[in-house]
N, C-alpha and C positions, 0 to 999 in steps of 0.2 A: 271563853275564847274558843275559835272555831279551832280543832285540831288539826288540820292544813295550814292553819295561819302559825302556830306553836312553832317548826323551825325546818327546814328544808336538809339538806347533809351535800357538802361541796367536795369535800373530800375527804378518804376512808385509808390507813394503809394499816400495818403491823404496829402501828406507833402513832398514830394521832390520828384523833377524827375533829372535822371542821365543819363547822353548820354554821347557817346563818339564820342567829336567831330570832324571834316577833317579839314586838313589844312587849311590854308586863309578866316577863319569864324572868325569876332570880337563874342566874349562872348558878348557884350554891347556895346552901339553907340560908336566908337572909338573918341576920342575927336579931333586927327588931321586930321582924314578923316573919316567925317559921310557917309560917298558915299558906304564902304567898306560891303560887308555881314554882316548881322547879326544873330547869330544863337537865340537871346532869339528873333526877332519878326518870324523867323521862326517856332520857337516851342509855341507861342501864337497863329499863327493861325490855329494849330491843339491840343493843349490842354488846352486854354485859358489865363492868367495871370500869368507871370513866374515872381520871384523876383530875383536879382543878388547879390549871397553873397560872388563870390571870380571869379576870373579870369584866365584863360591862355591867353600867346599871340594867335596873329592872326595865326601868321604861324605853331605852337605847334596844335600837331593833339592830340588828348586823354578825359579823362575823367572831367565832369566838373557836376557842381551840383547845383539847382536849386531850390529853395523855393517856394511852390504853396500858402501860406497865408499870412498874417503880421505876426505872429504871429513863427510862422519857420523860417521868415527872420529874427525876433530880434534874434532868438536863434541861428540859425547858425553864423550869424555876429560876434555877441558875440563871438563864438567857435574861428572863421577865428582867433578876432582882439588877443583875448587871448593865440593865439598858441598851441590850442588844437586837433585842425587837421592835422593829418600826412598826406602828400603829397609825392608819390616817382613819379621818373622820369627816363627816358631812356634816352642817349645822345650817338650817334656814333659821337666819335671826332677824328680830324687828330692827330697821335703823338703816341705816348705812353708810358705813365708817369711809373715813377720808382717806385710807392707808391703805395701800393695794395688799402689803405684808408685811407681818409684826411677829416680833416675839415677846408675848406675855410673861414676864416672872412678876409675881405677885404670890407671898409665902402666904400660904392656906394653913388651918388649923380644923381639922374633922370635929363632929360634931359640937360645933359652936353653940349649940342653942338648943330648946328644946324638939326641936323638930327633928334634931340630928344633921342640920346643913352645915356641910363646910361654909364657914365662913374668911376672909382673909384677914390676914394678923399679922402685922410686919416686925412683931415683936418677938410672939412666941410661935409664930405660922412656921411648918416648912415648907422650904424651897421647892419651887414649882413651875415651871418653863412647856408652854406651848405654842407652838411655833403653825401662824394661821395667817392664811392666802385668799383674799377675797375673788369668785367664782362667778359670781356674777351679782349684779345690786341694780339696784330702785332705790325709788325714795323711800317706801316704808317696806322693804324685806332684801336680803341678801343671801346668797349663797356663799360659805365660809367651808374651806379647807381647814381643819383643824388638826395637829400632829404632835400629843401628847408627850413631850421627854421623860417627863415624870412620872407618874402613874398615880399620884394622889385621887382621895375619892371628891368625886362631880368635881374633876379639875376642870373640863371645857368648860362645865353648864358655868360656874361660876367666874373662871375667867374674862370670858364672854361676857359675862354679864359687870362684873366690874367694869369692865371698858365703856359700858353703854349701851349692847347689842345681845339684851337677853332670847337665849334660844324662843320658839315658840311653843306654846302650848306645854310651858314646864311648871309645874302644880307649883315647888320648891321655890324655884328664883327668875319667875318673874309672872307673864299673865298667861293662867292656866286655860282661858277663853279659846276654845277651835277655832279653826280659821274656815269662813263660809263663802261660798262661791259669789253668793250676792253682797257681799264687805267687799268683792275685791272686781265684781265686774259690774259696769254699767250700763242701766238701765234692765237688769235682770229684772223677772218676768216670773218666778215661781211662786211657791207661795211658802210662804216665812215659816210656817207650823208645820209642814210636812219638810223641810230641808234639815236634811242632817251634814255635819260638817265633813271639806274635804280629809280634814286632820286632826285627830279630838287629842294625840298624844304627845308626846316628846318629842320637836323633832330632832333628833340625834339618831345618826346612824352610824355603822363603824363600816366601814365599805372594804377595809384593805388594812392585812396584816402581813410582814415579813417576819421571816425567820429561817432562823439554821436548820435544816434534815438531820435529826438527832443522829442518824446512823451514816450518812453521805458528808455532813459539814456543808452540803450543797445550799444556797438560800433559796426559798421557795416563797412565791406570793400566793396569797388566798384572797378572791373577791366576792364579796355580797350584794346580789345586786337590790336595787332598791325593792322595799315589800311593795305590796300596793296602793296603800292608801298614801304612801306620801312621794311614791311614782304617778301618783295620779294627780297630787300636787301641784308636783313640778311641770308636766304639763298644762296646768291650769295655768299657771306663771309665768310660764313660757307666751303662751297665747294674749294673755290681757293686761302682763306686766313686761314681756319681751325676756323675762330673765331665763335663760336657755344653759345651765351649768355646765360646761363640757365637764367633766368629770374625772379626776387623774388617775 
């Protein structure tokens, strides 16, 4: 991975640092592959001692937030475990659902299988609520507002995808195949064996986080704006599918 593309820094203060992070970076030692990047010992060895108070997946490029003391860790944690922080999300997913806005509860149960995917379990799953505003849509892809209550793991990827509108290019749950300029425009013109796709990864982004000023009580938003290759997307979608996301 290019080391510019690994994660940018949006905001720095006495007490938390906010970056927005690239694809394929664990937040924290992953537990089924310590092998994988890590974005918090990259940002300890240029701003010394980060603490981990909430998580994106690996493959989820966007915004993420970091505690610099004990003292900001017990407070943001608190904030995470009590459901105090608002979290939204981007998802380009295949489909296009009939519902302008839905709230998902469908109870998930983490590593269902051997793969390790959440899967949904309405028996022994817990409870799980994400609340998702369709952005713009076509017939075969959609922009989806996705805004996590819960914080289960792969709550959107698999939410989503139970409804019927699995994200794109997600290896997990559903078809991991990139998405190619010539699949999606007519009468393209290049040539098949040198086109590499506009999106090989995930698309899940986390665009936007609130929360309390651990020292002010003040709420503060943090934005990430999109990386490039799936800003480069969405203009493609824009252009030859009309889908133009205004973005919240």
């Amino acid at each position: 991975m290019d080391k510019k593309n690994l994660f940018s820094v949006i905001y720095k203060d006495s007490n938390i640092l906010v970056v927005n992070k690239g694809s394929g970076l664990s937040v924290t030692q992953d537990r089924w592959d310590p092998e994988i990047p890590r974005l918090d010992t990259l940002l300890e060895n240029e701003y010394g001692k980060v603490f981990t108070v909430h998580r994106i997946d690996k493959d989820t490029s966007g915004v993420v937030v970091y505690a610099l003391n004990p003292d900001t860790h017990r407070f943001l944690s608190g904030e995470f475990e009590e459901r105090r922080v608002e979290k939204t999300y981007i998802a380009l997913v295949y489909g296009s659902p009939e519902w302008q806005e839905k709230k998902i509860e469908i109870k998930l149960k983490p590593d269902g299988d051997s793969l390790h995917r959440t899967v949904a379990d309405k028996k022994h799953g817990k409870y799980a609520l994400t609340k998702c505003r369709v952005l713009a849509s076509s017939r075969d892809f959609s922009w989806i507002e996705a805004k996590p209550v819960t914080g289960r793991t792969h709550q959107i990827r698999i939410h989503l995808k139970e409804e019927g509108f699995p994200i794109v290019c997600d290896s997990l749950y559903g078809n991991r195949e990139g998405i190619y300029l010539s699949k999606l425009k007519k009468n393209w013109r290049g040539d098949i064996f040198e086109e590499r796709p506009l999106l090989s990864r995930l698309g899940l982004h986390a665009l936007k986080i609130s929360l309390k000023d651990p020292e002010t009580g003040e709420k503060k938003t943090f934005t990430a704006p999109f990386p490039k290759d799936l800003e480069a997307l969405r203009k493609q979608l824009e252009k030859v599918r009309g889908l133009d996301p205004v973005l919240p």
